[in-house]
C-alpha positions in Angstrom: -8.8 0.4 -17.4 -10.0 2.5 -14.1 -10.2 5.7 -15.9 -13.1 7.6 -16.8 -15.6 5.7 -14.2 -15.6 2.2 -15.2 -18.6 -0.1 -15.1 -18.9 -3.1 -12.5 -20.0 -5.7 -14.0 -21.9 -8.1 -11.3 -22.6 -11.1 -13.3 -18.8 -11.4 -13.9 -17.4 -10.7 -10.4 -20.1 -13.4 -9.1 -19.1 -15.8 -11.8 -15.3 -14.8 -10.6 -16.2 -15.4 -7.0 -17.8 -19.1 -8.0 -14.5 -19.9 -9.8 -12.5 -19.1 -7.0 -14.2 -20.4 -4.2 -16.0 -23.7 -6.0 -17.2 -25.5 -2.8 -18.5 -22.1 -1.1 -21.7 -20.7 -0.5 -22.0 -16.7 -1.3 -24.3 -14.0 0.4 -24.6 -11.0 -1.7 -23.6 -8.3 0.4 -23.8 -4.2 0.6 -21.1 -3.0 -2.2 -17.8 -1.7 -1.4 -15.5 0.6 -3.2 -11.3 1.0 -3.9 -10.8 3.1 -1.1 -11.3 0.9 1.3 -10.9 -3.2 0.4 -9.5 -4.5 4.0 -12.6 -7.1 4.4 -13.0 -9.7 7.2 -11.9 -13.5 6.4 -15.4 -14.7 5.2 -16.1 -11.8 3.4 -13.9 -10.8 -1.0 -14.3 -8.1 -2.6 -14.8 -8.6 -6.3 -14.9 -5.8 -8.9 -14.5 -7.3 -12.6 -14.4 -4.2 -15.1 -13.9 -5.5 -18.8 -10.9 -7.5 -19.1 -9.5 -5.8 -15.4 -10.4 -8.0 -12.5 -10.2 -6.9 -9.2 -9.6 -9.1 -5.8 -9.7 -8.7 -2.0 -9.5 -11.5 0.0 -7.5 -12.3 3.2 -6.3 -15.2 1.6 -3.9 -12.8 0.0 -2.4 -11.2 2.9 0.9 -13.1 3.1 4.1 -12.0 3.6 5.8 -13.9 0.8 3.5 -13.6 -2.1 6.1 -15.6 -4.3 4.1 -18.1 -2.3 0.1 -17.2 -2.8 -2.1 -20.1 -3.8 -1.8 -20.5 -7.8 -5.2 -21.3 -7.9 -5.1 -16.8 -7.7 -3.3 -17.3 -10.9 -4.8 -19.1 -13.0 -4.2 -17.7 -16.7 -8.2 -17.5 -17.2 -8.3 -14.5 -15.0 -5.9 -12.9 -17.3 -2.2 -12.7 -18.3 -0.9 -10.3 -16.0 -1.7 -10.6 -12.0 -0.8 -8.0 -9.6 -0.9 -9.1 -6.2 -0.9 -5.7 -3.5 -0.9 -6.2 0.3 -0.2 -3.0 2.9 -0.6 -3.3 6.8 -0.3 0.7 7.7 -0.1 -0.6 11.7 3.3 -2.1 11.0 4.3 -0.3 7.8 4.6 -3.6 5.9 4.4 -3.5 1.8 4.2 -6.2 -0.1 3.7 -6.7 -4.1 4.3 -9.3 -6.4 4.0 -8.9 -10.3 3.1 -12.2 -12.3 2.8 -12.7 -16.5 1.7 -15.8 -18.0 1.8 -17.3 -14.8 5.6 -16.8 -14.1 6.7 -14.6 -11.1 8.5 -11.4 -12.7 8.9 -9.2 -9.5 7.7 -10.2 -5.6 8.7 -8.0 -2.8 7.9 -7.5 0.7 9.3 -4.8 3.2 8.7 -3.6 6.7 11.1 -1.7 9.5 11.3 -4.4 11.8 11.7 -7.4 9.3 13.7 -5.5 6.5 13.4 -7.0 3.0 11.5 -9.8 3.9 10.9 -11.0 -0.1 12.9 -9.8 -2.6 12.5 -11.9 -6.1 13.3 -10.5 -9.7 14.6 -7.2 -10.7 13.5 -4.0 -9.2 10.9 -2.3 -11.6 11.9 1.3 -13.0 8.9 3.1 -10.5 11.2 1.2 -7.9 14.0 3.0 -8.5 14.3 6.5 -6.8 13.4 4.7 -3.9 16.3 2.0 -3.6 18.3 5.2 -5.1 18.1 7.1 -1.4 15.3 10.2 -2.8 12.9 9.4 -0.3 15.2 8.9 3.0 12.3 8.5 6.2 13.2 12.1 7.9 14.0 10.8 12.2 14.8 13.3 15.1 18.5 13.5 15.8 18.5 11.4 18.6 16.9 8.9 17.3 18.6 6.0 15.2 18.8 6.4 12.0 15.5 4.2 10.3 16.6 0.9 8.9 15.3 1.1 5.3 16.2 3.8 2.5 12.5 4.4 2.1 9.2 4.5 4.0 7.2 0.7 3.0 3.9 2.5 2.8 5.3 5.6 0.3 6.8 2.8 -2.1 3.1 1.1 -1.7 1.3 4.1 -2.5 3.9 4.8 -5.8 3.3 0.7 -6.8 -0.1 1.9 -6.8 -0.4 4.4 -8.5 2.1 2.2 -11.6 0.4 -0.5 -11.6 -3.7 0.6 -11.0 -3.8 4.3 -11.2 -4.9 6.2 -8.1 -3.6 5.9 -4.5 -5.1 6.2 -1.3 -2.8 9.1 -0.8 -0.4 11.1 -3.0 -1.2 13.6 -5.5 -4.6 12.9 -6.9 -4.1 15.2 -10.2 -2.4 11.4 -11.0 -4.8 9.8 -10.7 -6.8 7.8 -13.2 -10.0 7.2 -11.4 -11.0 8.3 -7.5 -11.2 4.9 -5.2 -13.9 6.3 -3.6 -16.2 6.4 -6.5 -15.5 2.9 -8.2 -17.9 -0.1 -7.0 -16.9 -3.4 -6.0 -19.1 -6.5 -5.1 -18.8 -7.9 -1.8 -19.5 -11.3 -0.9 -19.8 -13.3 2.4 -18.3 -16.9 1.9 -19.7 -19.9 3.8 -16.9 -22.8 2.8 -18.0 -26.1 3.2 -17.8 -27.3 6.9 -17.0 -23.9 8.2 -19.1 -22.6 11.1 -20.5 -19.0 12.0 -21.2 -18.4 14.8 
């Protein structure tokens, strides 16, 4: 759905905004793009592209997505939802894969707190990594590090399965270049918050 420069559609991703916050009031803001979707907590990215719907929010940012809001899931956004969170600072991963509203895979990782989440059956882009091919090379005296796999190089291959580009890896794989794909940004005034 990324590939070949896809066209934002503004009308939808405001209408998308509006049906996920109801009670807020939005501020059109200077756009965004893919590469870069870490926003403040008033502030979503929204790209809507056909049927492919894109959100940022901070709202999202949990470490067990089994647990996100459903209101994220409503089947009216579509029958397949994606959920993708990374925090490079820690080198915590999480995803969570949802169709027709039932949870199919959710999984978060990090160093310190192991496999945090870990619901469903690992999907087949999973594999090579659980398998031991990508072992996190450490100096010798140094403990050994406490996963099979680096967090972030599973996040960038979930990435690049389920969306099509990465913010790093190979980009001959790529379906589309985050850099060049808009999103809408809003700000979001709830009702009886205050900015100060």
């Amino acid at each position: 759905m990324l590939a070949n420069g896809p066209e934002l559609d503004r009308d939808a991703s405001r209408q998308l905004v509006q049906q996920l916050f109801p009670n807020a009031t939005l501020s059109d803001t200077v756009d965004g793009h893919l590469d870069f979707l870490n926003q403040p907590k008033n502030q979503v990215f929204v790209g809507c592209y056909g049927e492919l719907r894109i959100v940022a929010h901070d709202e999202l940012a949990i470490d067990y997505l089994s647990k996100v809001d459903r209101r994220w899931l409503d089947p009216t956004l579509g029958r397949t939802a994606y959920v993708h969170v990374t925090h490079s600072g820690v080198d915590w991963f999480a995803f969570s894969l949802w169709r027709k509203g039932r949870l199919v895979r959710s999984l978060s990782v990090s160093p310190d707190g192991g496999v945090q989440e870990q619901i469903g059956n690992p999907l087949s882009f999973e594999a090579p990594y659980w398998g031991g091919q990508f072992p996190v090379e450490v100096d010798d005296d140094r403990e050994p590090y406490p996963l099979a796999f680096h967090p972030l190089d599973l996040s960038e291959a979930s990435m690049l399965q389920h969306l099509g580009f990465q913010f790093g890896g190979n980009s001959n794989d790529w379906v589309c270049d985050p850099a060049e794909v808009p999103v809408a940004r809003f700000a979001i005034q709830k009702a009886g918050w205050k900015l100060w």
